[in-house]
VODRENPA-10291 format. One line per 2 residues: number of its first residue (from 0); their letters; for each residue x, z, y of N, C-alpha, C. Coordinates in steps of 0.1 Angstrom, whole numbers. Example, Ala and Ser with C-alpha at 12.3 -4.5 7.8 and 13.67 -1.06 7.14 Angstrom:
BEGIN
0) AS) 132,78,-57,123,78,-45,132,78,-33; 128,71,-22,137,71,-11,129,79,0
END
This chain:
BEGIN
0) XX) 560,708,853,556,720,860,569,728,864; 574,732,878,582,740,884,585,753,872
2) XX) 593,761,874,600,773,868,593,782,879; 584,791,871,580,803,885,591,811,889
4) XX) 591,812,903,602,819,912,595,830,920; 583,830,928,582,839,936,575,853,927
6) XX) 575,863,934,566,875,929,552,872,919; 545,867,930,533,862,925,533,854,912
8) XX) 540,845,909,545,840,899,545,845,890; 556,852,894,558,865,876,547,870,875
10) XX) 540,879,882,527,884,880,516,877,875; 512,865,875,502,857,866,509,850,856
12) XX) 517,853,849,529,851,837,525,862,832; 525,878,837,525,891,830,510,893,825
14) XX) 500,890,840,484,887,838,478,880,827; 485,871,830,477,862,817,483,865,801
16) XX) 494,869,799,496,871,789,509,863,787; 512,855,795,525,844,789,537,852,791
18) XX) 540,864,793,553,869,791,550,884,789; 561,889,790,555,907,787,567,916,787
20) XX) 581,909,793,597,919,791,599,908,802; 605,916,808,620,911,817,627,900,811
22) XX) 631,900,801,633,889,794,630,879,793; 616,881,788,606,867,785,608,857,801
24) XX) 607,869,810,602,864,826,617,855,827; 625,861,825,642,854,831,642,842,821
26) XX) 635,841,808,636,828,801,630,816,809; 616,824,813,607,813,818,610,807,838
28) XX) 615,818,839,616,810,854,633,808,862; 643,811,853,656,806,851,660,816,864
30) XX) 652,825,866,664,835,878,672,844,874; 675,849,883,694,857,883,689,869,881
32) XX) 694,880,870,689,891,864,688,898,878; 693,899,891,692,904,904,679,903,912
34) XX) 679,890,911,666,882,916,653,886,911; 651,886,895,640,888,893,640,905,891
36) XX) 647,911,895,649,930,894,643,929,909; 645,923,917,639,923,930,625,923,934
38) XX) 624,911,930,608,906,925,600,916,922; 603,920,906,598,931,900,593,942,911
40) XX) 606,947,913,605,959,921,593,959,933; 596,948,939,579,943,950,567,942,938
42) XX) 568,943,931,554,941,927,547,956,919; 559,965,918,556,976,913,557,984,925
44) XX) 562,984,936,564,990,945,547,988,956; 543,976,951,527,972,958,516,981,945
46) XX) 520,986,932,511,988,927,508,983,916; 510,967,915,508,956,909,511,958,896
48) XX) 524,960,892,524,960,877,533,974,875; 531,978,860,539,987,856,546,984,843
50) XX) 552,995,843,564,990,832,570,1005,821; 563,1005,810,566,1011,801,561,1007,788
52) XX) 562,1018,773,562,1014,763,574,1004,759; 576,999,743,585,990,740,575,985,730
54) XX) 583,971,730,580,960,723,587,961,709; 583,958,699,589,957,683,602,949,687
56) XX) 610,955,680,627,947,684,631,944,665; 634,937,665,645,932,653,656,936,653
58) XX) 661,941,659,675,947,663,683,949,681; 689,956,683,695,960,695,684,967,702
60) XX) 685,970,712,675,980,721,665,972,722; 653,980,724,637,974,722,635,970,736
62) XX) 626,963,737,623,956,755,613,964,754; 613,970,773,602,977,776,592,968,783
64) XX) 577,971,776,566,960,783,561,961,797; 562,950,803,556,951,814,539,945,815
66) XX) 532,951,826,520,953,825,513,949,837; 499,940,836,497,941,850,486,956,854
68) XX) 485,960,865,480,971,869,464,970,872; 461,969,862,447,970,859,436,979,864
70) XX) 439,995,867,435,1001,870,434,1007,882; 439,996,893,444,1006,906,431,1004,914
72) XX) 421,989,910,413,987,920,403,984,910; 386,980,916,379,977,914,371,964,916
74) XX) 362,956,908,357,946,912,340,949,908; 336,944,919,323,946,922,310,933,915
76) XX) 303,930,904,297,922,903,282,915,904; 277,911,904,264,909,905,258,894,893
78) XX) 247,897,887,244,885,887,221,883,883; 225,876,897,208,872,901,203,861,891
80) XX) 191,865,886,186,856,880,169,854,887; 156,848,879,153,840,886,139,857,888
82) XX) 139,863,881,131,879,878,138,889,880; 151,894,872,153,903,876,171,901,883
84) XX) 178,911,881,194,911,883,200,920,877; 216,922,879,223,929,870,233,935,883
86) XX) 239,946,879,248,945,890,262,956,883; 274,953,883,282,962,875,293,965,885
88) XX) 304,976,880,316,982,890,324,979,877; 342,970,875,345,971,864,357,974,872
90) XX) 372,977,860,388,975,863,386,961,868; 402,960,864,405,944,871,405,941,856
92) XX) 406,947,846,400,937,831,389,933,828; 382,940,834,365,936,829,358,950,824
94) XX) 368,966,821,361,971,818,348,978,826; 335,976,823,325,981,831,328,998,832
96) XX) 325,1001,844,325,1015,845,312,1025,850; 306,1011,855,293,1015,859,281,998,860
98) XX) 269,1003,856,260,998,857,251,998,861; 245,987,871,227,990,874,219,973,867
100) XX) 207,976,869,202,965,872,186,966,872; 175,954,872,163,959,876,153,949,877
102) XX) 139,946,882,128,936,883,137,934,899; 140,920,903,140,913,911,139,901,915
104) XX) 126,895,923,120,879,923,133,875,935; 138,860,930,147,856,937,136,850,948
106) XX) 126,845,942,117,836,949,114,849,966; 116,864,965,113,869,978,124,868,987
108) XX) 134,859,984,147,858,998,155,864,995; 165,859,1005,177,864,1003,183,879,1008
110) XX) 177,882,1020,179,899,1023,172,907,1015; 161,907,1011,155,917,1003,166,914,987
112) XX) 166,907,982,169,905,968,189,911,973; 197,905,981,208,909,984,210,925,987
114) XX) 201,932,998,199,944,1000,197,953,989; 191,950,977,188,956,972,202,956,966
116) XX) 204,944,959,220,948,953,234,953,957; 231,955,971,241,962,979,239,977,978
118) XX) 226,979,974,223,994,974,230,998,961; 225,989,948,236,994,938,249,995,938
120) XX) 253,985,945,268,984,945,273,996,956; 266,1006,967,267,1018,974,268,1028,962
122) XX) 257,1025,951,255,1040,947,267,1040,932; 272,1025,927,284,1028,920,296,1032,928
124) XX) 299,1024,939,312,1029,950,312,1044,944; 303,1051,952,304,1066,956,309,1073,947
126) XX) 313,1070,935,320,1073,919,329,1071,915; 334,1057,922,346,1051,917,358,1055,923
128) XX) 361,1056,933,373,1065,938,385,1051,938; 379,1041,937,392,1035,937,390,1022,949
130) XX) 399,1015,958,396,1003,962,390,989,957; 379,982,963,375,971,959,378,958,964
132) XX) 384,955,951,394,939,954,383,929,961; 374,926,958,367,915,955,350,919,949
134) XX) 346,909,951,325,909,949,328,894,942; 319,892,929,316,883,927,300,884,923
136) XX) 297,867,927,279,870,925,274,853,919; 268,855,907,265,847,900,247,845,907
138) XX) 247,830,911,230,830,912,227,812,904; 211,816,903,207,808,897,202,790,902
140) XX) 214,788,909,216,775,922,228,770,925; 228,756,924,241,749,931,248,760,940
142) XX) 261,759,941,269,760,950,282,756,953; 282,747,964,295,737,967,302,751,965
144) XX) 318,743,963,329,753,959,335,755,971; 337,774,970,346,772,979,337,778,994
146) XX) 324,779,991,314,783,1002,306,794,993; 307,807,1000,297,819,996,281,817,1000
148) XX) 272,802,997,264,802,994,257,789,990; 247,787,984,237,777,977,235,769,982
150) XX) 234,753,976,230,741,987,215,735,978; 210,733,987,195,731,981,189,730,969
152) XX) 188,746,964,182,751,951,173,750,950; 166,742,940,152,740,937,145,755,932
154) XX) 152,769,924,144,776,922,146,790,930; 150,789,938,161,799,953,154,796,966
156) XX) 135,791,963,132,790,979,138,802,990; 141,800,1003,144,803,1018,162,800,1011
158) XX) 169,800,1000,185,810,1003,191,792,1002; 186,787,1007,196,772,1014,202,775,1023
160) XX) 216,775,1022,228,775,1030,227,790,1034; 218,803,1030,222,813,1033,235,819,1029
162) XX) 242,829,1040,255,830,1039,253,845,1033; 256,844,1017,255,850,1010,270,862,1010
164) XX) 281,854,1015,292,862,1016,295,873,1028; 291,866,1035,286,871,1050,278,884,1049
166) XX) 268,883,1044,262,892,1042,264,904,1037; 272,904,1020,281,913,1013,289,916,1020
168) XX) 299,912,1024,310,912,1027,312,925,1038; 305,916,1048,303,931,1066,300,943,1057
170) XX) 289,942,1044,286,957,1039,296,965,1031; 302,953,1025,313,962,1012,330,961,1017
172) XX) 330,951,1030,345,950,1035,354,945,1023; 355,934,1017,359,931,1007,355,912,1005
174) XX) 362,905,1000,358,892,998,348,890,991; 338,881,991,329,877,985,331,861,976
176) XX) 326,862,967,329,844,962,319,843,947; 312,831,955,296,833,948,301,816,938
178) XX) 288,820,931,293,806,918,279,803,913; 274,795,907,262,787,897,261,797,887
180) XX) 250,805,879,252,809,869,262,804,856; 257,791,854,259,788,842,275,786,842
182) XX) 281,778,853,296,779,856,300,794,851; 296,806,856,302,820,854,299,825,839
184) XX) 288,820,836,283,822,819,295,820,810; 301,804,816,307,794,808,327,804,805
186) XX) 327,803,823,339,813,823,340,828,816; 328,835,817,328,844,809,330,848,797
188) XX) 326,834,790,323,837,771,334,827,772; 346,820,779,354,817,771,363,824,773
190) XX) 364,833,784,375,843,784,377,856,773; 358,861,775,353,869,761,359,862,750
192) XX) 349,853,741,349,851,729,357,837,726; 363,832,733,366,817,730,378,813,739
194) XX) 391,827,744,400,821,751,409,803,746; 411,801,731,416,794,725,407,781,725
196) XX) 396,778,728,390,765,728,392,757,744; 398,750,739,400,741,753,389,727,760
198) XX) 377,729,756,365,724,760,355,730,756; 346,736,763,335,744,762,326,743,770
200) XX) 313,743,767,300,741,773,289,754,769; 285,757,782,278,770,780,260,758,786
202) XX) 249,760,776,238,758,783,231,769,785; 228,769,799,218,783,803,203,775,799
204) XX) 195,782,795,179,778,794,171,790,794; 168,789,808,159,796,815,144,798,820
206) XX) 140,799,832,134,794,838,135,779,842; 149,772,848,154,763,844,165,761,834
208) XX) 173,749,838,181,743,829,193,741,833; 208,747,832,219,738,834,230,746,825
210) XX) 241,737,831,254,736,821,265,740,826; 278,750,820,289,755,826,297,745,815
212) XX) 309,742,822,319,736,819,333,742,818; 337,747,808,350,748,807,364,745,801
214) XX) 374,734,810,382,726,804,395,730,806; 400,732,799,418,735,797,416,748,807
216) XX) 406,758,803,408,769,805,400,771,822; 393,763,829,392,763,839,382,758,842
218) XX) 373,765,852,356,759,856,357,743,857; 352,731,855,353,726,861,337,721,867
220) XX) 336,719,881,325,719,893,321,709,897; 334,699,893,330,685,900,333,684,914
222) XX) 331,674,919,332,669,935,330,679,945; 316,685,940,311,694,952,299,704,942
224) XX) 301,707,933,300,717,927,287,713,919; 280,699,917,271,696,908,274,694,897
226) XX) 285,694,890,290,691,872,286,702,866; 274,698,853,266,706,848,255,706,849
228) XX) 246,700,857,236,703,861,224,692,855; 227,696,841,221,684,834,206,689,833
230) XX) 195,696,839,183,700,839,176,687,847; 178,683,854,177,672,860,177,654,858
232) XX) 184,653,846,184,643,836,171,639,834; 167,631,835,155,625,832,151,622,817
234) XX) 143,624,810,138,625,796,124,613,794; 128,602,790,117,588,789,105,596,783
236) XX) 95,591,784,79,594,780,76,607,784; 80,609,799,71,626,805,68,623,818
238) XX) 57,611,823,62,606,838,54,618,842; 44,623,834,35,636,843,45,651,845
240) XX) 60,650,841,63,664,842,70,664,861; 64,672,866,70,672,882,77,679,882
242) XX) 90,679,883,103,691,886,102,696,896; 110,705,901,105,717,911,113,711,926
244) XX) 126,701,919,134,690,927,124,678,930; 112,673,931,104,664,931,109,653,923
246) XX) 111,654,912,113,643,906,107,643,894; 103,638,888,92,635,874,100,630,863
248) XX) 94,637,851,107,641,840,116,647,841; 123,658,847,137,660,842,133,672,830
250) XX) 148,674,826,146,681,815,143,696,819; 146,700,825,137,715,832,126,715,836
252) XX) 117,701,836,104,702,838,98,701,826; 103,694,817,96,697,806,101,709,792
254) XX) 116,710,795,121,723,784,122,732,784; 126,734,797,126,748,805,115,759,803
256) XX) 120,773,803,114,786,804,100,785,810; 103,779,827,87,777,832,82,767,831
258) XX) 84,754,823,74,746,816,63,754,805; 73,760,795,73,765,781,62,776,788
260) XX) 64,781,797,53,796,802,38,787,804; 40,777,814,30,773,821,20,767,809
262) XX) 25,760,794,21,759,787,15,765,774; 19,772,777,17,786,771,0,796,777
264) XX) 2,792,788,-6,802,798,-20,789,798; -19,774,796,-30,762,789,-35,767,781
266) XX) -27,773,771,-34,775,763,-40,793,760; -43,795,771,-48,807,769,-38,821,767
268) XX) -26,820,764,-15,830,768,-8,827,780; -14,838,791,-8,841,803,10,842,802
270) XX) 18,835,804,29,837,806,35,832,821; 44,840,824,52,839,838,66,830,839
272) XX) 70,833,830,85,826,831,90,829,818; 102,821,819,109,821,807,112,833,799
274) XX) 118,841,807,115,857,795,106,861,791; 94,859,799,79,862,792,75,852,779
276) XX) 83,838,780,85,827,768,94,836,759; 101,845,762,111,849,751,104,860,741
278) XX) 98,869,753,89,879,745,80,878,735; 76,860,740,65,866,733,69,856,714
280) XX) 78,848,719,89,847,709,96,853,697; 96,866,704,99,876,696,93,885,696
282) XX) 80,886,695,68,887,691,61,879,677; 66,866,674,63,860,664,45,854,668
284) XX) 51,854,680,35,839,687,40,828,681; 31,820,669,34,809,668,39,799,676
286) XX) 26,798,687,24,787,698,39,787,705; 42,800,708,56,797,714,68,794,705
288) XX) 70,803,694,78,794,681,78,776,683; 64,775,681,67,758,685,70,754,697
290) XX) 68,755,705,74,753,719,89,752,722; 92,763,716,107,766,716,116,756,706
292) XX) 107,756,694,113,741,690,115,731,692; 107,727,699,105,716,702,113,714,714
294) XX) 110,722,721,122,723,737,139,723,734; 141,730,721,154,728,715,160,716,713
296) XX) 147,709,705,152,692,701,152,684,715; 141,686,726,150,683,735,161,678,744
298) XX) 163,695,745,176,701,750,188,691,742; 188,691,733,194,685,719,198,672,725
300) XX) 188,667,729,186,646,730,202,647,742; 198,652,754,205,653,764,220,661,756
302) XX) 219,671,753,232,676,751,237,665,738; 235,658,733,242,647,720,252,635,730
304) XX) 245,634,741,252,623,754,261,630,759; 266,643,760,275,653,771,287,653,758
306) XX) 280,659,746,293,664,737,299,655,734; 297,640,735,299,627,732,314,624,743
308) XX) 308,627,757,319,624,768,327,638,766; 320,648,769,330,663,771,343,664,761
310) XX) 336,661,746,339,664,730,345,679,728; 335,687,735,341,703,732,339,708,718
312) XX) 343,720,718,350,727,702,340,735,704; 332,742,718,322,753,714,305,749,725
314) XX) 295,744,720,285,747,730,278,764,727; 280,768,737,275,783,735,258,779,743
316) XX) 242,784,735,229,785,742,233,798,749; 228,800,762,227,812,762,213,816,776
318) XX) 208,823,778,196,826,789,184,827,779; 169,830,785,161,834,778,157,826,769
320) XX) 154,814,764,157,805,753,161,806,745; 179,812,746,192,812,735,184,823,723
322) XX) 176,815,715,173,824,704,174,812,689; 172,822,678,171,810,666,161,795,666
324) XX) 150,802,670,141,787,673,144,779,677; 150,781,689,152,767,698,165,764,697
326) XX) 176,772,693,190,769,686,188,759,675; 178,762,663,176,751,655,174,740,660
328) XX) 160,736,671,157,723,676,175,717,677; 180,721,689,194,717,694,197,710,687
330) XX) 204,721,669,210,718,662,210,704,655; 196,705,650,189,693,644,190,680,650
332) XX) 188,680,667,190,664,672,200,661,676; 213,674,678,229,669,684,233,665,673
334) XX) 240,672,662,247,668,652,239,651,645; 223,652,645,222,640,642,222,626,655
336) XX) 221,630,659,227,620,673,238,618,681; 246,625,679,258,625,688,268,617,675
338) XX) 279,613,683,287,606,669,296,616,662; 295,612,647,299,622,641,318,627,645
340) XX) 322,617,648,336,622,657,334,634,669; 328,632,672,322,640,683,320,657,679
342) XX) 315,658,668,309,669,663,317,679,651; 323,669,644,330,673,631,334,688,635
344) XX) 340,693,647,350,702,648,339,713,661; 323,708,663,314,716,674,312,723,665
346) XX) 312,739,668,302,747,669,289,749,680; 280,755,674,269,753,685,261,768,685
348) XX) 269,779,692,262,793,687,255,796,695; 248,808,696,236,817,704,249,827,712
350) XX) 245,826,724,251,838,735,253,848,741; 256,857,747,251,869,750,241,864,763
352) XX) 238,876,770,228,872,780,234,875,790; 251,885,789,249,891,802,267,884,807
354) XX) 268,872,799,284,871,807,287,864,818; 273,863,826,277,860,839,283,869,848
356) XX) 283,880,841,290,891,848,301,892,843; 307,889,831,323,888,830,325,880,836
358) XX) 322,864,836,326,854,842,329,859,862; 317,867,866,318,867,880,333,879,883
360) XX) 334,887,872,352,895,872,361,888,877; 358,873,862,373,869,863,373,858,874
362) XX) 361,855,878,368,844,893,370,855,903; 367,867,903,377,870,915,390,878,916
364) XX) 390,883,898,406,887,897,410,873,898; 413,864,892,420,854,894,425,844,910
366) XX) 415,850,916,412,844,932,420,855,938; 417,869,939,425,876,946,442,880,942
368) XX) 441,874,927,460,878,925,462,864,919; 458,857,923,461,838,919,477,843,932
370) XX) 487,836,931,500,839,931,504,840,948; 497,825,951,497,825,967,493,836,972
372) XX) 482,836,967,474,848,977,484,866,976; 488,867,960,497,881,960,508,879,968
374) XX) 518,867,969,527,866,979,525,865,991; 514,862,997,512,869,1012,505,883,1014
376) XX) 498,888,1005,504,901,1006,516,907,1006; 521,909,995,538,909,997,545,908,1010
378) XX) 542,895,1018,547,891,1028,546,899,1042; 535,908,1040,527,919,1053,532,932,1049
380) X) 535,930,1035,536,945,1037,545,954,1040
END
């Protein structure tokens, strides 16, 4: 790997944490105490970072810390699920400063369900007083990388190829950059809770089913943004389950939130979807207790094949599912199925619900001050 040299450079050294003095920075990228005073100076003179406090010294004058500028702007986030949404205003660290969210069916389209979240994201603006870097928006559907919108989502009827960026974007004047849920879940809780594990798998279990990946610290999407999408795996002896993708057996036809509801609702409890599977869960409905077990062991068969190839240090459940019930099923058929090399060193915990909204932060602080991009700013200004 090159010695960082430009602006930008030093600043995702200061960002991420790998340096923190003038010092540290002239160790790591071998420039001329002139040079990088220069640098500096462009990047504090844009706003970008500041420079005070001192560092614990052992002797001689204490180094003063440098900082990235966290506070100057805003990021805007969203994240659609398959009932309702979320929608938050944070810094550039993730702290929330405002919140909304609310009953929203993805199944009514994409302008009504987008419009609406544009209106939250109007009524936090008008408070924040500060500029907005970036929109990030987590939904519950493929999306090739790299395009602000969904390629044929089975539970996202009309929002195929709708231009989800497009749309935000003319409203809020600011970039848009949309992602898979479970990808943003994944980047979220390992930024949150798990910066130091260097393979990590987030399973969302929903109304459907899929998987965020994150390896040596970084989404990975695959080809064209299908890695993860293990809902669709086919499961032997369920030829009658019809997935919403037309295909018979996959594992979101039969594990999934709206399997578990639709079966539920056979047997005489009306359920809707997967949260209404959660409620009534936590309610202490047997019928769904078993259900959720059973769907865990599962979930389980398929995830014992992934942790085998991936061999990550953390599977985090997380979506309306991620509860003790169906965490046990998991537990019980990975660890006994997967090879024990494989596992010795897995944990396999319960999630929060809401870090698709950290995760949708950090792809666009990372996107908007990823190094290129800060040096051509720099470059205009």
């Amino acid at each position: 790997m090159t010695a960082p040299t430009s602006a930008g450079e030093l600043l995702q050294l200061v960002r991420t944490g790998q340096a923190s003095t003038r010092k540290a920075l002239q160790e790591r990228s071998g420039l001329s105490r002139s040079t990088l005073t220069a640098r500096l100076e462009q990047l504090q003179t844009a706003g970008l970072l500041t420079e005070g406090g001192q560092e614990d010294s052992t002797g001689g004058r204490p180094a003063r810390q440098l900082r990235f500028a966290d506070r100057h702007a805003v990021v805007l986030a969203a994240s659609i699920d398959t009932m309702h949404a979320e929608a938050a205003l944070t810094d550039l660290a993730g702290r929330v400063l405002a919140r909304r969210g609310g009953a929203l069916r993805v199944a009514d389209g994409p302008e009504p369900v987008l419009g609406r979240i544009a209106e939250w994201f109007d009524a936090m603006l008008a408070e924040a007083g500060r500029p907005v870097c970036g929109v990030g928006v987590s939904v519950p559907g493929p999306v090739e990388p790299g395009r602000g919108r969904v390629t044929r989502p089975p539970i996202m009827p009309g929002w195929d190829g709708y231009p989800i960026d497009a749309f935000l974007g003319a409203r809020l004047g600011a970039p848009v950059l949309v992602d898979n849920d479970a990808n943003l879940m994944a980047l979220g809780e390992h930024r949150a809770r798990y910066p130091d594990s260097a393979a990590l798998v987030v399973v969302k279990v929903s109304t459907g089913i899929g998987a965020g990946l994150v390896l040596g610290g970084e989404v990975y999407r695959g080809v064209d943004g299908g890695a993860g999408d293990i809902g669709h795996i086919r499961l032997p002896g369920h030829p009658e389950a019809r997935c919403l993708c037309g295909s018979l057996g996959c594992l979101a036809a039969v594990a999934g939130g709206g399997a578990l509801a639709a079966r539920l609702t056979e047997q005489g409890l009306p359920t809707v979807s997967g949260s209404g599977v959660r409620d009534r869960i936590v309610a202490g409905e047997p019928a769904a207790i078993r259900l959720a077990e059973v769907a865990g062991r599962q979930v389980g068969e398929v995830l014992a094949t992934l942790v085998c190839v991936v061999n990550p240090g953390v599977v985090v459940l997380a979506g309306d599912l991620a509860e003790p019930h169906f965490a046990a099923g998991v537990r019980e058929v990975l660890y006994r199925r997967a090879l024990p090399r494989a596992t010795q060193n897995l944990r396999v915990e319960i999630g929060g619900r809401g870090e698709a909204l950290g995760g949708a932060v950090a792809m666009v602080v990372d996107a908007v001050f990823a190094p290129a991009e800060v040096d051509r700013r720099l470059a205009r200004a």
